[in-house]
N, C-alpha and C positions, 0 to 999 in steps of 0.2 A: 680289774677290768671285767671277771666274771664269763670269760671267751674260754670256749675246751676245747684249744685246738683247731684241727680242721680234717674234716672226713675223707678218708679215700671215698671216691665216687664212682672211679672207673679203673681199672688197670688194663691197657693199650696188649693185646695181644700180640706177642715176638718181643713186648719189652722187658729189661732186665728183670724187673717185678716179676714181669709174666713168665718169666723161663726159671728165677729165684724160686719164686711159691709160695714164700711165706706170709706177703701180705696180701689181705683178704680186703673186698670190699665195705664197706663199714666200720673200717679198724679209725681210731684216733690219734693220731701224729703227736704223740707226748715227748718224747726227748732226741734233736738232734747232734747227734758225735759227744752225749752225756752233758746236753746243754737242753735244760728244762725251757721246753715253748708252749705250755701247756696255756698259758696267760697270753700269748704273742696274738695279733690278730690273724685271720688267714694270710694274709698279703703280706704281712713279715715273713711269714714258714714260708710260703715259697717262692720270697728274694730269698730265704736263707737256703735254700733247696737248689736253686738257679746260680747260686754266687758258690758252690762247691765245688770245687775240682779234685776229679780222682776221687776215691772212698770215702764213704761214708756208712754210719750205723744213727737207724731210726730204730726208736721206740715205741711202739703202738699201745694204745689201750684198746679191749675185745670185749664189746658185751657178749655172755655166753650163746646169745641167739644167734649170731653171724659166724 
């Protein structure tokens, strides 16, 4: 499909992200709970983001400028 993910754009200040820390704006949404979505279109990653309950672990890719 030739699709890299899909970009954080914003992180919502007071949300779990925002109080977390680790994910930056710019970062790319590469693997959710060790399941490669690197190929998924946006709209897959987050049905698949929306349809988790309770924990979760994302993967991000970071270009060094961000």
């Amino acid at each position: 499909m030739g699709v890299e993910g899909i970009f954080i754009r914003n992180i919502s200040l007071g949300s779990l992200a925002s109080e977390e820390g680790t994910l930056r704006v710019g970062d790319c949404v590469w693997e959710i709970n060790n399941e490669d979505v690197s190929e998924e279109s946006p709209a897959a990653i987050v049905k698949r983001l929306k349809d988790i309950n309770g924990c979760f672990e994302i993967k991000v890719k970071r270009t060094s400028g961000t």
